[in-house]
Each structure stands twice: as structure tokens, then as C-alpha cells.
Backbone as CSV, one residue per row, in Angstrom:
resi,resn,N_x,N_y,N_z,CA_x,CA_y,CA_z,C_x,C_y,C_z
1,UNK,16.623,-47.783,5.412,15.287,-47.391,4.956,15.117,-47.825,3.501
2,UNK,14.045,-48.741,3.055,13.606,-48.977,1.622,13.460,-47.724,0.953
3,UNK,13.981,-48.078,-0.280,13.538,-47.116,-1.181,12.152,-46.381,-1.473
4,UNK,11.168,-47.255,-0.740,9.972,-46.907,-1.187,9.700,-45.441,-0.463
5,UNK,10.367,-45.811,0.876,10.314,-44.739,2.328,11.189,-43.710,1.691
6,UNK,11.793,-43.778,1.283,12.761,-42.610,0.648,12.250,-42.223,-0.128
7,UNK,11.411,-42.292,-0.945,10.785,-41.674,-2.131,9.843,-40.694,-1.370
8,UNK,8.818,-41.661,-0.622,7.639,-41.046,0.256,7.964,-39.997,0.743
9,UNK,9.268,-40.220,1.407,9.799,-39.248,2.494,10.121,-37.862,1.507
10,UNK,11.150,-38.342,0.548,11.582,-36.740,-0.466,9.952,-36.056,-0.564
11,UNK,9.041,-36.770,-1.387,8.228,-36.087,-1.817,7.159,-35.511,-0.735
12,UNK,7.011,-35.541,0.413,6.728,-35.399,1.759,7.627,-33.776,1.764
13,UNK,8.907,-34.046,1.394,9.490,-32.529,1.795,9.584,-32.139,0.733
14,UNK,9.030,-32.025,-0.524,8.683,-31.331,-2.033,7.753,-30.623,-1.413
15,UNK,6.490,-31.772,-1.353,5.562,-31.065,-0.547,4.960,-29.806,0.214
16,UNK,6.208,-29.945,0.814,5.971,-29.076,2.038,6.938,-27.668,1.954
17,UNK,7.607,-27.838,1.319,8.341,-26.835,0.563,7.572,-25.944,-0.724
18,UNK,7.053,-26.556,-1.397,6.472,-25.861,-2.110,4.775,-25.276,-1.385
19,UNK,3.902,-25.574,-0.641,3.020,-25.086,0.438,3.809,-24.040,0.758
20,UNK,4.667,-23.873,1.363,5.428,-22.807,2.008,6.058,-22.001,0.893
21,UNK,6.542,-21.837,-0.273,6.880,-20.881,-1.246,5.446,-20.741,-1.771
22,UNK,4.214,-21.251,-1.807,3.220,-20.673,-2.326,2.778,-19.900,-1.533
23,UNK,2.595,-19.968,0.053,2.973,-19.202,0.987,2.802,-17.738,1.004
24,UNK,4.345,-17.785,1.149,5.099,-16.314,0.415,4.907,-15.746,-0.664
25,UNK,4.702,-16.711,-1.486,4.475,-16.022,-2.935,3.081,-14.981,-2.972
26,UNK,2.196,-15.876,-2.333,1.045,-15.315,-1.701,0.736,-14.161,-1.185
27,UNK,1.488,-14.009,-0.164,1.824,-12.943,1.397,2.456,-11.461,-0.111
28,UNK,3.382,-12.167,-0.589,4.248,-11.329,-1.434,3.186,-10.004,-2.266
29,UNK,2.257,-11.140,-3.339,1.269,-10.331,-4.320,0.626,-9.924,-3.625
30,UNK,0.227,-10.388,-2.556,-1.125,-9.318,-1.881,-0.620,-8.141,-1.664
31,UNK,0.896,-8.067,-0.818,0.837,-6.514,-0.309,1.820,-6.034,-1.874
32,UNK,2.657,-6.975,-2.806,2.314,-6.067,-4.092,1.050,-5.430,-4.411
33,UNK,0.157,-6.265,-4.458,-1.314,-5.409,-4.954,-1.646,-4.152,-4.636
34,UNK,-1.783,-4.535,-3.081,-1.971,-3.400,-2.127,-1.246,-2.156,-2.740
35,UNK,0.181,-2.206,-2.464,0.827,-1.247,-3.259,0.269,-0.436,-4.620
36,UNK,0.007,-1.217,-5.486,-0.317,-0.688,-6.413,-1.519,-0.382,-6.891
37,UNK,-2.697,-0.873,-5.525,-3.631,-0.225,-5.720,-3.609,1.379,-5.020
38,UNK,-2.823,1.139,-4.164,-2.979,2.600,-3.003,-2.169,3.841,-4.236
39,UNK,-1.476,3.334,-4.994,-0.683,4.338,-5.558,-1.807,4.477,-6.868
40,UNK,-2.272,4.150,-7.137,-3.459,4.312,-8.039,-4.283,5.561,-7.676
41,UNK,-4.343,5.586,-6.678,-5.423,6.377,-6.155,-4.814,7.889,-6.285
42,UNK,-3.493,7.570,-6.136,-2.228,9.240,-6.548,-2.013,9.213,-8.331
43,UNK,-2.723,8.195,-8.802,-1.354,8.613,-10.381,-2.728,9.702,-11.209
44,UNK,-3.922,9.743,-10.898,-4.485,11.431,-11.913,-3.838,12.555,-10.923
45,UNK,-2.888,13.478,-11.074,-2.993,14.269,-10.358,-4.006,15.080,-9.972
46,UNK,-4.943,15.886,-10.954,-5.855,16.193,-10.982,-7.039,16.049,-10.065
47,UNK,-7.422,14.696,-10.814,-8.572,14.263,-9.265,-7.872,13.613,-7.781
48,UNK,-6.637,13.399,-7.626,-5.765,12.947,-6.371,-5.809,14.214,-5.528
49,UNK,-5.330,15.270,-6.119,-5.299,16.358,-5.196,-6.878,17.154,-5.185
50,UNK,-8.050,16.790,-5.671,-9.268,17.128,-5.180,-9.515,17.134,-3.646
51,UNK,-9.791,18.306,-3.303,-9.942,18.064,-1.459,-11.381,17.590,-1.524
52,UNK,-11.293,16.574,-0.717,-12.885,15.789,-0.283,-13.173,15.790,1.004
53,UNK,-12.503,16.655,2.233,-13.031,16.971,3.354,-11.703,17.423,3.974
54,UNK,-12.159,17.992,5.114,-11.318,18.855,6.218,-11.263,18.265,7.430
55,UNK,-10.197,17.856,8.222,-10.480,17.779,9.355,-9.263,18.923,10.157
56,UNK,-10.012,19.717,11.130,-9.501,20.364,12.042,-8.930,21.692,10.658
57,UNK,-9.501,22.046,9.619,-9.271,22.904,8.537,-8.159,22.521,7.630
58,UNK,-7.514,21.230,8.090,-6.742,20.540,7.367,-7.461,19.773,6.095
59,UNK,-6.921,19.927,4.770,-8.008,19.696,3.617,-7.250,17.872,3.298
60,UNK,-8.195,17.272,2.940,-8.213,15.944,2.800,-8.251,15.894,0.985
61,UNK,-7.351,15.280,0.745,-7.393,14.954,-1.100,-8.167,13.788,-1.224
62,UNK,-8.287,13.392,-2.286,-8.945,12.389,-2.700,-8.464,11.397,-2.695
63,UNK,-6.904,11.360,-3.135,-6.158,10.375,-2.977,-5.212,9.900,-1.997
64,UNK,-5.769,10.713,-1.134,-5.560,10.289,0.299,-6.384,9.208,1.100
65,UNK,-7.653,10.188,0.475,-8.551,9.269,1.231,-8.793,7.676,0.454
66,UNK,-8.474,7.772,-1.050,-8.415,6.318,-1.929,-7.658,5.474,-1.537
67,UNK,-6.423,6.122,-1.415,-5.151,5.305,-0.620,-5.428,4.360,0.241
68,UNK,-5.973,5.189,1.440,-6.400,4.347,2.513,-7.553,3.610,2.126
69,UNK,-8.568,3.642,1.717,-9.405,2.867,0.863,-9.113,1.267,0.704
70,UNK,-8.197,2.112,-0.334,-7.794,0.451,-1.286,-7.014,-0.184,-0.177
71,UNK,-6.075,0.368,1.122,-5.287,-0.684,2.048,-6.065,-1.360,2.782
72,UNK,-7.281,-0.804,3.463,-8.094,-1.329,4.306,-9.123,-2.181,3.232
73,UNK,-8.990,-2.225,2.375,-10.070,-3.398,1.226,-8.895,-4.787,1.601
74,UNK,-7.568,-4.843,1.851,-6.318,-5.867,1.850,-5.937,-6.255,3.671
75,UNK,-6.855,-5.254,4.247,-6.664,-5.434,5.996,-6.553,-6.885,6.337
76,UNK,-7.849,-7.627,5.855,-8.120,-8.534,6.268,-7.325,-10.066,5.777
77,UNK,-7.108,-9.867,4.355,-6.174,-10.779,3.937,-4.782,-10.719,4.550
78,UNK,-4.165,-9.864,4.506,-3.110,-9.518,5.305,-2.501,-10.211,6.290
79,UNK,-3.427,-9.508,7.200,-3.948,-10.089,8.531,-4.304,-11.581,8.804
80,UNK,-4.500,-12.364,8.121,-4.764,-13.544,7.981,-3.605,-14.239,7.870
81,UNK,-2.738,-13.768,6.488,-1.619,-14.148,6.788,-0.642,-14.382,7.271
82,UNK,-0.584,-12.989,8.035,0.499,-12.645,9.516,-0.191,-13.398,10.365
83,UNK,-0.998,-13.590,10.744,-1.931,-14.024,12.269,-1.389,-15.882,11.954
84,UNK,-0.807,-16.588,10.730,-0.020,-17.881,10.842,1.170,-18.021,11.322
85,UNK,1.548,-16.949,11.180,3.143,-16.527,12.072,3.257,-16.629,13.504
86,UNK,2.077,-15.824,14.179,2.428,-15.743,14.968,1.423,-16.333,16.644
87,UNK,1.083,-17.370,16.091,0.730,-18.498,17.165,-0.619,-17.952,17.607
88,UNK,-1.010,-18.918,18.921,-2.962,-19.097,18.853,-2.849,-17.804,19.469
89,UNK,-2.736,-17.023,20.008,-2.885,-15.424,19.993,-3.276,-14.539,19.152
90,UNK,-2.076,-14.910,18.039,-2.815,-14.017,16.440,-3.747,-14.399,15.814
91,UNK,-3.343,-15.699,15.992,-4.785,-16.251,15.270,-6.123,-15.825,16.075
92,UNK,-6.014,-15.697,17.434,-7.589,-15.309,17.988,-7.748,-13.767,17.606
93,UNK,-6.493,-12.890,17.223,-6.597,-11.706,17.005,-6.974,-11.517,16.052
94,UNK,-6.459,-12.214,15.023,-7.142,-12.384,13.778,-8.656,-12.725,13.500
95,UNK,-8.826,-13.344,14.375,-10.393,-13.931,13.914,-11.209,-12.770,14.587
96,UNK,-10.955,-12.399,15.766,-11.416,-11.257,16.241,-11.722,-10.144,15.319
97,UNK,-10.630,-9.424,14.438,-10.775,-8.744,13.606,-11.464,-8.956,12.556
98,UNK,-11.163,-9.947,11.952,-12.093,-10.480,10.793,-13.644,-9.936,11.043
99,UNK,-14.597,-10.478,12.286,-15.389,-9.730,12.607,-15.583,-8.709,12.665
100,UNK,-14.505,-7.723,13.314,-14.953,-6.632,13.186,-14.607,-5.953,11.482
101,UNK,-13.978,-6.499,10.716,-13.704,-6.096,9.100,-15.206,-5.923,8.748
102,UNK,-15.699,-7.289,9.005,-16.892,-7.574,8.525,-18.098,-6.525,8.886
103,UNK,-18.108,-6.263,9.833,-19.057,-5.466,10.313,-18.863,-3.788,9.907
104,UNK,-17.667,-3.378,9.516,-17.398,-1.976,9.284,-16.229,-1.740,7.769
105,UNK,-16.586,-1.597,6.861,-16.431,-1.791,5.436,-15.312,-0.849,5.285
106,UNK,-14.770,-1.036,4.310,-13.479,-0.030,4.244,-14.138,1.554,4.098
107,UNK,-15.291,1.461,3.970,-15.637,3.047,3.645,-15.366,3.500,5.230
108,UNK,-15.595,3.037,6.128,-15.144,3.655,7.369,-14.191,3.739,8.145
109,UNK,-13.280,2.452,7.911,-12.064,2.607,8.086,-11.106,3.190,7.498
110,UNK,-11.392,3.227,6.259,-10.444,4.750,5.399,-10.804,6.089,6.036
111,UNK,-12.082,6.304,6.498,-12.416,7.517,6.950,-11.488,7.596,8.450
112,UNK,-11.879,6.752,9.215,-11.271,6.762,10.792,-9.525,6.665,10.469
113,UNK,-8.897,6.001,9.562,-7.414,6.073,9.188,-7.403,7.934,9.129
114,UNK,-7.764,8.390,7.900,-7.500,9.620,7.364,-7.780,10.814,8.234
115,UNK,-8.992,10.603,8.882,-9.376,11.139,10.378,-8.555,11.224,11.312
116,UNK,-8.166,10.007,12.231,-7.574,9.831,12.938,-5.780,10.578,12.692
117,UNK,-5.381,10.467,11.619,-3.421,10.713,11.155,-4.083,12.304,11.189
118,UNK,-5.044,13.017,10.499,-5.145,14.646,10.345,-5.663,15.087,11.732
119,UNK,-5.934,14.605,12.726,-6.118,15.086,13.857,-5.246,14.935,14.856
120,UNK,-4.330,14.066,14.635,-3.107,13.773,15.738,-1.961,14.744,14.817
121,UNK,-1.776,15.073,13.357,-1.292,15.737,12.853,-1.757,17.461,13.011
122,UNK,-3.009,17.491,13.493,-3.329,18.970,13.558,-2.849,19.667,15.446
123,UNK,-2.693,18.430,15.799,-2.146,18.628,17.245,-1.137,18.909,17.201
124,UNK,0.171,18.068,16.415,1.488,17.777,16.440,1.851,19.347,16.105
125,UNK,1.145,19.753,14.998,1.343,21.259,14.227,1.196,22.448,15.994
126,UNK,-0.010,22.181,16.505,0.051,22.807,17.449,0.897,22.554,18.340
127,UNK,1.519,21.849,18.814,2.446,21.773,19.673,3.819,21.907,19.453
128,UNK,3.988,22.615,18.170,5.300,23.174,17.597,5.969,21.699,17.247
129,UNK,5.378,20.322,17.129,6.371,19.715,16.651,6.468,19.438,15.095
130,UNK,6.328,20.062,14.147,5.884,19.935,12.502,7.327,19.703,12.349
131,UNK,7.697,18.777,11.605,9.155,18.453,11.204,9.505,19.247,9.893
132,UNK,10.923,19.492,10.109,11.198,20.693,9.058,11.818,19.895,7.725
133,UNK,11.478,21.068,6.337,12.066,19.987,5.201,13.123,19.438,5.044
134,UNK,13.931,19.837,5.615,15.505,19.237,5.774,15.557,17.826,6.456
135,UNK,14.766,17.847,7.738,14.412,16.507,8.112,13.460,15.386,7.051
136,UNK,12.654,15.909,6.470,12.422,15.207,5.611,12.988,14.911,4.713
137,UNK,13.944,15.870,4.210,14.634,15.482,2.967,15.712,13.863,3.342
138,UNK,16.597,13.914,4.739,17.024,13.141,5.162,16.567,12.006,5.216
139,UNK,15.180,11.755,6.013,14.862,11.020,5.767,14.296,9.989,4.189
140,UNK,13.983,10.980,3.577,13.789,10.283,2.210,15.060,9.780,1.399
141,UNK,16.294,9.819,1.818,17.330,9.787,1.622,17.730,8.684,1.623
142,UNK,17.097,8.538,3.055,17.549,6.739,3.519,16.135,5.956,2.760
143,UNK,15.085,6.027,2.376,13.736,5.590,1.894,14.704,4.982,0.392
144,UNK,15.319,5.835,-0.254,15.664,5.592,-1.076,16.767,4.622,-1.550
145,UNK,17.074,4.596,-0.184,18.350,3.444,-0.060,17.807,1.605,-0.345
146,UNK,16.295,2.009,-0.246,15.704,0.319,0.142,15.051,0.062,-1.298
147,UNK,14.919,0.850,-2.523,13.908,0.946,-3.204,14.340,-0.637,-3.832
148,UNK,15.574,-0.755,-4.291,15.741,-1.827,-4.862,15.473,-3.615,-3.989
149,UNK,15.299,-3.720,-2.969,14.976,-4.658,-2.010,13.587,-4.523,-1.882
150,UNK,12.674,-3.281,-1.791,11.711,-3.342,-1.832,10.325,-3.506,-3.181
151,UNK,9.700,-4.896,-3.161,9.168,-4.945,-4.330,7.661,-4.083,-4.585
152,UNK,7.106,-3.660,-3.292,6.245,-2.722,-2.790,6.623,-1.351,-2.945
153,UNK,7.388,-1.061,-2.489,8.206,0.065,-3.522,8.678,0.675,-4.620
154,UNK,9.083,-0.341,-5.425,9.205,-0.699,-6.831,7.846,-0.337,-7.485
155,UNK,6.678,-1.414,-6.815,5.444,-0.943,-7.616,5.080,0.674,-7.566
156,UNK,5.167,1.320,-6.455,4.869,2.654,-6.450,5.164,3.381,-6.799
157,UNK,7.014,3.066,-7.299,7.093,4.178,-8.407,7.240,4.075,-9.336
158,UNK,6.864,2.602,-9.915,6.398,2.261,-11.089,5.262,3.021,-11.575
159,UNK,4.077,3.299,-10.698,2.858,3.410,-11.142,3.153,4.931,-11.193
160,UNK,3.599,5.874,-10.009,3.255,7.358,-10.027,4.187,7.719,-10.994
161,UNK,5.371,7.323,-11.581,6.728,7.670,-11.829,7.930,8.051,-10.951
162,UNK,8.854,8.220,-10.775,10.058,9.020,-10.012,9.378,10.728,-9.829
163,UNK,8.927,11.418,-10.354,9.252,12.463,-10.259,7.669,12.827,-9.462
164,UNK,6.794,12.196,-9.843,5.606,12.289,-8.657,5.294,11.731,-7.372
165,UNK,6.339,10.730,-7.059,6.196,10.102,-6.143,7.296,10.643,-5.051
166,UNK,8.508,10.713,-5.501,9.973,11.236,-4.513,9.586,12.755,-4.824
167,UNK,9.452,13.280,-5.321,9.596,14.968,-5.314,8.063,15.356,-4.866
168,UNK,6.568,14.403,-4.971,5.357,15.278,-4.568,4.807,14.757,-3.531
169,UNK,4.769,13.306,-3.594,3.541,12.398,-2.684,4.754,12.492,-1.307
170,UNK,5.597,11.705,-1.427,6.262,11.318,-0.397,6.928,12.599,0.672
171,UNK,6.866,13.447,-0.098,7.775,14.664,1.188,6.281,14.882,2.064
172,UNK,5.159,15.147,1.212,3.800,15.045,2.143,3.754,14.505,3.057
173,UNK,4.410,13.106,2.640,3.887,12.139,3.419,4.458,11.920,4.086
174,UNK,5.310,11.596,4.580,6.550,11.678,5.371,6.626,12.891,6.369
175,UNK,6.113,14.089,5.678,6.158,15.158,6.811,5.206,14.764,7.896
176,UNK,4.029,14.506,7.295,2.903,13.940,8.178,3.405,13.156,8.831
177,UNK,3.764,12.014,8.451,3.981,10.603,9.165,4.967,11.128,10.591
178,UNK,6.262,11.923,10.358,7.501,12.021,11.268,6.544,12.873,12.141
179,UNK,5.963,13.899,11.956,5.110,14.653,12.882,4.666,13.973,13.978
180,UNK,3.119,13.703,13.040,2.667,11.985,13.887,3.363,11.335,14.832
181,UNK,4.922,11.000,14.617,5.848,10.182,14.859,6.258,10.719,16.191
182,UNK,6.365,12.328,16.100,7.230,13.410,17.504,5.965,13.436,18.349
183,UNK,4.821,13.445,17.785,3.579,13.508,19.126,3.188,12.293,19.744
184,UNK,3.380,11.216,19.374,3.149,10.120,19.452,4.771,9.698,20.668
185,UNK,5.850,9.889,20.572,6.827,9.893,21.451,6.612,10.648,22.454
186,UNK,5.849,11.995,22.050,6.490,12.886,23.546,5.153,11.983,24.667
187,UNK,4.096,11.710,23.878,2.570,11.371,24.686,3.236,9.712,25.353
188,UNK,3.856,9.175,24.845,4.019,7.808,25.463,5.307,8.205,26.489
189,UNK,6.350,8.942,26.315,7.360,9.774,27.131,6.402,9.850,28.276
190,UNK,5.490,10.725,28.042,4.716,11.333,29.606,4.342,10.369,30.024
191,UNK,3.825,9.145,29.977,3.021,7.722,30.351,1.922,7.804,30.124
192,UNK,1.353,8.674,29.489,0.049,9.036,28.815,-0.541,7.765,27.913
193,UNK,-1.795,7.049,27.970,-2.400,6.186,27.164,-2.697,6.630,25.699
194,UNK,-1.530,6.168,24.575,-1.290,6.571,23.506,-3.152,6.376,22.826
195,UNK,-3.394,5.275,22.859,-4.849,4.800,21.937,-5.598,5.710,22.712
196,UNK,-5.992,5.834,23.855,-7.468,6.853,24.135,-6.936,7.858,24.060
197,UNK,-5.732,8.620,23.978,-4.893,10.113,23.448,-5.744,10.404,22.165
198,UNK,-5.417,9.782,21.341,-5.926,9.652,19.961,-7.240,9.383,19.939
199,UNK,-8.181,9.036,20.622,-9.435,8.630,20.702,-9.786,9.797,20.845
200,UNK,-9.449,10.462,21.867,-9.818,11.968,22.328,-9.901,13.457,20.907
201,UNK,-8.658,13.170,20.757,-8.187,13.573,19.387,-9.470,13.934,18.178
202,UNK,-9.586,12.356,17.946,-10.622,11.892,17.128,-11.955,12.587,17.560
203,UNK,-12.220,11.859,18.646,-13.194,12.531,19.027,-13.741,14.200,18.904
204,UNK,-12.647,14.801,19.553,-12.812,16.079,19.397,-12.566,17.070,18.045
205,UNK,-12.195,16.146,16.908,-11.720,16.930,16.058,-12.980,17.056,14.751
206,UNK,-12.775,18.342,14.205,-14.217,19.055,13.565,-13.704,18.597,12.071
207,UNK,-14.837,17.626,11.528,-14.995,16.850,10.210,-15.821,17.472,9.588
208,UNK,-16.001,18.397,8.165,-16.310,18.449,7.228,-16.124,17.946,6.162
209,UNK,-16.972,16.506,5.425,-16.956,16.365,4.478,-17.359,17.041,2.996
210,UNK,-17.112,17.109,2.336,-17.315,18.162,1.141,-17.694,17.334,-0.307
211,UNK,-16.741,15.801,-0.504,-17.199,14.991,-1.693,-18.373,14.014,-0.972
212,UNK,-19.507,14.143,-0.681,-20.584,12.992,0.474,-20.240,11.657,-0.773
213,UNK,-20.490,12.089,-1.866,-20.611,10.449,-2.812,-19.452,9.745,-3.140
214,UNK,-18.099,10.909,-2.674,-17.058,9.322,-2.385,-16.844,9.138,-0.868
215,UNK,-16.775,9.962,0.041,-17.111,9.319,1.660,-18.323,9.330,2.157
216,UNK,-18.437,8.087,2.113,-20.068,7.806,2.512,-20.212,7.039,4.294
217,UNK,-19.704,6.881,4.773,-19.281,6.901,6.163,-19.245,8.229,6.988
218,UNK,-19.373,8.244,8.287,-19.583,9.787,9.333,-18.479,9.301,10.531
219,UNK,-18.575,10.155,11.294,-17.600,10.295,12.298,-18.298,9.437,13.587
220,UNK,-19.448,9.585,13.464,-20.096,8.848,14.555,-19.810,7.032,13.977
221,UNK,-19.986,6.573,12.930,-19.389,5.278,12.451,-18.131,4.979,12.939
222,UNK,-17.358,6.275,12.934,-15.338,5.925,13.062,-15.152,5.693,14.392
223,UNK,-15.954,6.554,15.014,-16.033,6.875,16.651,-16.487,5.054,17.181
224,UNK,-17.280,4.638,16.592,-17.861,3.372,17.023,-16.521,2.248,16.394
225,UNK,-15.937,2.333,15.677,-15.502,1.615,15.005,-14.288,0.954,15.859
226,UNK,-13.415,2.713,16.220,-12.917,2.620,16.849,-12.475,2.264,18.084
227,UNK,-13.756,2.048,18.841,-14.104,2.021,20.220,-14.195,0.166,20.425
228,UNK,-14.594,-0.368,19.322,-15.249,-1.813,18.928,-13.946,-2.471,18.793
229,UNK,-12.623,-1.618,17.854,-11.246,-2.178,17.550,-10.734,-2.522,19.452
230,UNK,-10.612,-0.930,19.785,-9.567,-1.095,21.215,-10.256,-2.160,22.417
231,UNK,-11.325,-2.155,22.064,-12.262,-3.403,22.860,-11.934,-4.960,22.627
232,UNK,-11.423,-5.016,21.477,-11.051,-6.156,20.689,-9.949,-6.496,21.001
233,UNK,-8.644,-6.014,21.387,-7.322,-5.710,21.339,-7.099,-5.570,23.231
234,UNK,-7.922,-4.874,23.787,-7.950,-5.172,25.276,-8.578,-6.597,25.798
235,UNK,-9.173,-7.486,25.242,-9.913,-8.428,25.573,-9.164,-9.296,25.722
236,UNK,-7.591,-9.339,24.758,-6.901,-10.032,25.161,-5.853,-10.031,25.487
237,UNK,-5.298,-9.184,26.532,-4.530,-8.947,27.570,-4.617,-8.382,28.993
């Protein structure tokens, strides 16, 4: 091969090597961002723990509901990115969604997120499965094992500090989440249809908002939203 072809050829795989670390680098800052916008929404304590609605008498903070906010503002980029991974499937899933992003703004999908986890969580409570602090403590145990590998992690307790994030946000959160986690097993255990379980859930569960001028979205929006997602997601299989 001439030298000329050898040159062409190296810089052909410079090329293409660096496309692909811009890539990642890419994929990387976004869900850094993400991170450190969602933890934003926790670092006033003050206005974070403001309750801005109830569902099922379960009180909703503010920075709960910001949290989810700022992730679903990054849904779509995200999603874009993953959907190159994983062949003309994701990609139609992707584009699929994109539409529906478009059509229903993060003000409602933060609502139907925060909605949806406090009503499958107000069940879990009823059905005696609420995970106890010891289980949580365990688990945060191992959370803590990844902090240094994780650069999404890193940002979060960069922003809240150590002592608001491992000792306040996260045992919350985590209790919720593992809860979530035991109702969500026993319902797919039974052969029960996990998504319209939760639809039902949703559906049936009693929303009082209390801040209207930071959730400006309703339940009848989430209800549609939702219904528009699993429509999207059945269409192609």
C-alpha cells in the first residue's frame, strides 16, 4: 500500500475515533448535567422540603417534584443517545418518543413520575411491604461502594454535601424506591400486567395540589400522557 493510502487510511481511523470519544464525552455531560441539575432542586433545604401536593395523603416536597422536573427536561436527549446503541428498533422508539416529549412538556411528566412512584408507594405501605431502616441502611452501604466510579454521583454530593445527601435525601429515597421495588415483584410474581397495575394505581389515586404556580399540569394530563406512552411502546411489539 502507498504511502498516500496509509496516511488516508490512519487519518480515516483518527477520525473515527475521535466522533466516537466525542460521543461519550457527550452521553457523559448530559447525564452529568442531569445530575446536577436534579440535585439542585434538594440543595435549599428550606424550599426542597416545601410540600407542594399530596397524593393518597402522602405530602410531595418541592424538591421532589424539581428533581423530576429537571430529569424529564434531559428525557429526550438521553434517549437519543441510547436509541444509537441499540439498532432500528430504538431508533423507531426513539423517534416515537420524541413525539410524544414534544407534545407533553416536562411539567407533566414530572407530575405523572411523582404521581405515579407516591401511589404505587402508598399501596406498597398498604400491603405491609414498607422496607425497614436497616434494609436501607444496607443498602446504602453498597451505594456507597460505587461513589468513586460514579461521575453522576460525585456530582450529587458535590452539590448537596455528604451530610445532606447520605444521611437526608437518600434514606428517603431509597426507602421509597426498595418499597416500589417489593410491590412491583410480588405484582409481576402473580402474572399480573405490571404497566396497567400502575395505571390503575394512578388512576385511582386522590391528587391534591397545594403549590398550583409550580405544578401547573393535572392528573387528567398524566392520565393521557400515560395512556399515549404505553400505546407507543405496545405498537411495537
Amino acid at each position: 500500500m502507498k504511502l498516500g493510502k496509509w496516511i488516508a487510511l490512519l487519518a480515516l481511523v483518527l477520525i473515527s475515533t475521535f466522533s466516537i470519544m466525542t460521543t461519550i464525552h457527550a452521553e457523559e455531560d448530559a447525564k452529568i448535567k442531569r445530575a446536577e441539575d436534579m440535585a439542585l432542586a434538594d440543595k435549599d433545604v428550606e424550599k426542597a422540603d416545601k410540600v407542594v401536593a399530596y397524593v393518597n395523603n402522602i405530602p410531595i416536597t418541592s424538591g421532589e417534584y424539581l428533581s423530576c422536573y429537571a430529569s424529564a427536561q434531559y428525557s429526550n436527549t438521553l434517549l437519543q443517545q441510547d436509541a444509537n446503541k441499540l439498532g432500528p428498533q430504538g431508533k423507531k422508539i426513539a423517534e416515537n418518543a420524541s413525539k410524544l416529549f414534544a407534545k407533553y412538556p416536562p411539567e407533566t411528566r414530572a407530575l405523572a413520575q411523582v404521581l405515579a412512584d407516591t401511589a404505587i408507594y402508598s399501596e406498597a405501605i398498604k400491603k405491609g411491604l414498607l422496607k425497614s431502616d436497616q434494609e436501607v441502611t444496607e443498602y446504602i452501604q453498597s451505594v456507597r461502594k460505587m461513589e468513586d466510579s460514579s461521575p453522576e454521583l460525585k456530582k450529587i454530593v458535590q452539590v448537596l454535601g455528604e451530610e445532606r445527601y447520605w444521611n437526608d435525601l437518600l434514606p428517603r429515597l431509597v426507602k421509597k424506591n426498595l418499597t416500589i421495588g417489593a410491590l412491583k415483584t410480588q405484582i409481576i410474581f402473580e402474572q399480573k400486567d405490571w404497566t396497567q397495575y400502575k395505571y390503575e394505581l394512578v388512576k385511582n389515586a386522590e391528587l391534591k395540589i397545594v403549590d398550583t404556580n409550580l405544578i401547573t399540569s393535572s392528573k387528567e394530563e398524566v392520565l393521557k400522557y400515560l395512556q399515549e406512552k404505553e400505546e407507543i411502546f405496545n405498537s411495537l411489539f
